[in-house]
N, C-alpha and C positions, 0 to 999 in steps of 0.2 A: 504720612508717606514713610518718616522712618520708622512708625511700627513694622509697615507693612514690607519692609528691604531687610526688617531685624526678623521678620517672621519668613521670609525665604531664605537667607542666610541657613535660618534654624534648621529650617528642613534639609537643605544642601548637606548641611552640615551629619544629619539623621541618615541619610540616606547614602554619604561618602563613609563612613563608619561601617554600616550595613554588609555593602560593598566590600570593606577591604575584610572584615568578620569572614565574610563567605568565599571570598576568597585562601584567606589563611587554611579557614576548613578544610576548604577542597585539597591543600597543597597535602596536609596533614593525612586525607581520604588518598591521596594519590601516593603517601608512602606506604601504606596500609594493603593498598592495592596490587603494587609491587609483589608482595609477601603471595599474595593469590596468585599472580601470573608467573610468579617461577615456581609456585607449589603444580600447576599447571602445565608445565615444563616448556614454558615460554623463555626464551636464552634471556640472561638479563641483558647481552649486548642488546640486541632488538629493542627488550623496551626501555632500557633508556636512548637510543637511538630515534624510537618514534614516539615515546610518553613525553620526553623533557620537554617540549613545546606545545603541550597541551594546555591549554586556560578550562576558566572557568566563566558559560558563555552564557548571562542570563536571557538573552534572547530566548534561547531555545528552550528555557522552560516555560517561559510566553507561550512560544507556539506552542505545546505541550499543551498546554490549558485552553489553548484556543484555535480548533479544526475547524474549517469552513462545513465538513459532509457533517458536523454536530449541531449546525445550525442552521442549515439553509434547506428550507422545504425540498423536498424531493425535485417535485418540476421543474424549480430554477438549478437545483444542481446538475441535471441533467441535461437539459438546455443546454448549458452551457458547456459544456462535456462532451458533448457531441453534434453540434454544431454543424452548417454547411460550412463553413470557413474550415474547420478541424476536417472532413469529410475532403473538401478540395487540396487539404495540404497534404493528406495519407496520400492522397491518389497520385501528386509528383510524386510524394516521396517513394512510393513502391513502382514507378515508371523507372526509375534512378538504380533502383535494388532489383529489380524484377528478377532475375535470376537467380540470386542466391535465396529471393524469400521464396521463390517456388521450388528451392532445391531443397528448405528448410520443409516447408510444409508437407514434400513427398517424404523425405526421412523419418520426421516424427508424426506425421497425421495428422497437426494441429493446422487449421485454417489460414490463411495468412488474414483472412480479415479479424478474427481473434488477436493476429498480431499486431498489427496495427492499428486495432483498438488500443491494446494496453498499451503501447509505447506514445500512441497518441495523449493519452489521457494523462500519464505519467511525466515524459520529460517534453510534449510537442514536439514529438518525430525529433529526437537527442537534440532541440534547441535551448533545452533548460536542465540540466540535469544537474542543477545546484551547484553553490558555490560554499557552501558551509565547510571548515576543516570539520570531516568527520570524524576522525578521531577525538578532537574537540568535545564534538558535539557526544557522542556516544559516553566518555569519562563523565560530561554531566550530568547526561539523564540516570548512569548508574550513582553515581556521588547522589542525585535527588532522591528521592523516598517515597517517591509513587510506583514508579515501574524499575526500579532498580534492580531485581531479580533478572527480570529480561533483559534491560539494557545490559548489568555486567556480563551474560553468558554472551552475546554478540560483540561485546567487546571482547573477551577473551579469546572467541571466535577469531577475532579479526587479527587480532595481535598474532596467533598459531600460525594463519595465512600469510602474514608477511613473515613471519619466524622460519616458516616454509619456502620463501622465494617466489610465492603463487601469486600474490599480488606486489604490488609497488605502492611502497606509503606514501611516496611523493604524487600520485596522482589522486589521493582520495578526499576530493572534494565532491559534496552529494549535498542530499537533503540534512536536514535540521534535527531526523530521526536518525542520521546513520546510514540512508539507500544510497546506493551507488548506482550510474552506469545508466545507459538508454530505458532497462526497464526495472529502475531502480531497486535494487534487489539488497538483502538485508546480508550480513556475513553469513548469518546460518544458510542463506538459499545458497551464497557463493559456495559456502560446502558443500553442500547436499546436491545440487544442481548445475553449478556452474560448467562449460564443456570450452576447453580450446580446439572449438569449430575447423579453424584454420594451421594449426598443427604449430605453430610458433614460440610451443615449450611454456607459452603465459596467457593466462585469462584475464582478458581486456575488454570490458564491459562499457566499455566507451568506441569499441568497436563493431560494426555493423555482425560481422561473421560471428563472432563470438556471445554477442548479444543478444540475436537472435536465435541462433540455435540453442543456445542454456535457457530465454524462454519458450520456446517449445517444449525442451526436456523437463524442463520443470513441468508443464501442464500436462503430457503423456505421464512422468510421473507420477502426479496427483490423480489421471484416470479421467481426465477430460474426453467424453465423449461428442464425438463432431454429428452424429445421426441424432443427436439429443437437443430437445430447446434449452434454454436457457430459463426463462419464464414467459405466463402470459398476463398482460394485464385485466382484469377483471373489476365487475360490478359486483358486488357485496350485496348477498340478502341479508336483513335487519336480525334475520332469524339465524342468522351464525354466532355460534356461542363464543365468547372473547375469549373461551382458551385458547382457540385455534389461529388464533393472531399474534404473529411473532412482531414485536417493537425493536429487539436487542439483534444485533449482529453475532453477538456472542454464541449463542450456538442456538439452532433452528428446530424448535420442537412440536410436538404434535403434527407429526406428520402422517399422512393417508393417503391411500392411490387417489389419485384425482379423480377418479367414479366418485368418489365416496365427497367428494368436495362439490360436482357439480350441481348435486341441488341446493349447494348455496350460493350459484353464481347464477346471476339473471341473465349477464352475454354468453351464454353456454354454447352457442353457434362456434365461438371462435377455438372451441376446441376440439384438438384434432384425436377421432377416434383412435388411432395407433399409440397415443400413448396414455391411454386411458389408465390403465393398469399399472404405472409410474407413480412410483411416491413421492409425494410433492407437500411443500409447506405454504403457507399461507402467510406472506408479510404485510406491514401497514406500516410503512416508515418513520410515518409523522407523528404518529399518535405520539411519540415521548421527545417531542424534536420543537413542534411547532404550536405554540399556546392554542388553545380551544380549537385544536383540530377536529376533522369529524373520524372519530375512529375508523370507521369505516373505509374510507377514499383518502389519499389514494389505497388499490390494495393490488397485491399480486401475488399467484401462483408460482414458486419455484422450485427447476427442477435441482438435477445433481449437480450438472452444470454450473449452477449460482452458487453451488456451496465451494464449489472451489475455486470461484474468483474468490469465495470469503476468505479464501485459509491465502488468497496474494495479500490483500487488505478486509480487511475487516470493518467493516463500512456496507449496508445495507445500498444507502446513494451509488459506492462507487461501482458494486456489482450490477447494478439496475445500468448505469451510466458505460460500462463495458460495453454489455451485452447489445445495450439500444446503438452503441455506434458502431459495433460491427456487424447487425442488422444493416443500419445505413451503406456499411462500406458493402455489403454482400449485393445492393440492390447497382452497385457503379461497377464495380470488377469484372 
């Protein structure tokens, strides 16, 4: 018994050490870091104003290493994603909004069921929009050494925005990546896309008005076409050659008008003459996801439309998981 209290001790002991190492690091990465955000011309009031309370949060390179859309077969991801329970809580929730999402939809030309897909999928209609200190979070994953390039421009990002008065650092708690707001949006889209809807001098992403209409603008900006599918799902013939099968999210290759695809699909009925001539790719989600899957099945045709739910998330599942629940919501609205 006291080997066994002298051999946890030990480890406690290995692991409290570990701990205070990586944190020292980090303080050391965060003076360093400094140097880049006023070369950036981020006021140093600001960041020591919003950095001084920054940790260092190893949770969040946990989740880093471990996303549900990297392990869980397609069908249950999607299942669960768009759901009848998820279909009946859109449908209050846009009883409630009714007029500003149809004022949103006439302005920018995005669907409102597109939009409550994504905020569906993302925060459950704003009842989860994370509690993580973003700031936090976003200092670690650049301090970490995997995506650090990306993390630090989004933090720098974010730092200009409060440096700016456009955001409030006292409300920025999100995800574990850094998203913010109803449809959790990263600093860079807050740049690029974000709209004060309701004219109130500040972009409030926790607010209905504003949340909404920046994601619309963001998806008319990326060129989201509303007379366009999304994708169809398909039967694989044996005789389709595996370069034509995309596994990676990362970017979508070999692509061909869908003519040129249908003689390798046996459900060839379900597709629709009009957009024959549409360049479309060929995914199979699971092949690199789900041990001795069969290459083949699942598999699906995608149009342009699914490339730019990729460029919200980059996730093969989550664009599949968009697209099917606002199908669903189009068949109740």
């Amino acid at each position: 018994m006291k080997k066994i209290n002298n051999f946890f001790l030990i480890i406690f002991f290995f692991f409290s050490i570990a701990n205070a190492n990586e944190n020292l690091n980090f303080e050391n990465w965060k003076k360093n870091f400094k140097k880049r955000a006023l070369n950036n011309n981020i006021s140093e009031k600001t960041f020591d104003l919003v950095m001084s309370d920054t940790k260092f949060l190893p949770n969040v390179i946990k989740y880093d290493r471990y996303q549900p859309e990297f392990y869980e077969d397609t069908k249950t991801y999607i299942s669960k994603r768009s759901s009848d329970n998820k279909v009946k809580k859109g449908i209050e929730f846009y009883k409630n909004e009714t007029n500003l999402i149809n004022d949103v939809e006439n302005k920018f030309g995005i669907e409102k069921e597109l939009l409550l897909s994504l905020m569906g999928i993302e925060t459950n209609f704003g009842t989860y929009v994370g509690k993580m200190d973003i700031l936090s979070s976003l200092a670690t994953l650049s301090f970490d050494k995997r995506r650090s390039d990306f993390f630090t421009n989004e933090l720098l990002i974010l730092l200009k925005l409060i440096d700016n008065n456009q955001i409030d650092y006292k409300t920025l708690y999100g995800s574990w990546a850094g998203a913010f707001g109803f449809f959790q949006f990263m600093p860079s889209t807050i740049k690029n896309h974000a709209i004060d809807f309701n004219n109130d001098k500040y972009i409030d992403l926790k607010n209905s008005y504003d949340s909404f209409a920046s994601a619309a603008n963001y998806l008319n900006n990326m060129g989201w076409d509303k007379e366009s599918p999304c994708f169809y799902k398909i039967e694989l013939d044996k005789n389709v050659s595996e370069k034509y099968l995309n596994t990676s999210a990362k970017k979508l290759y070999n692509k061909k008008k869908l003519k040129y695809f249908s003689k390798y699909i046996k459900n060839k009925e379900i597709l629709e003459t009009e957009y024959m001539n549409k360049k479309v790719a060929i995914i199979t989600p699971d092949k690199d996801i789900v041990p001795d899957s069969n290459i083949l099945s699942p598999a699906y045709v995608v149009f342009d439309n699914y490339d730019i739910i990729l460029k919200w998330n980059r996730s093969l599942r989550f664009a599949l998981a968009v697209c099917t629940l606002k199908d669903k919501f189009k068949n109740e609205l």
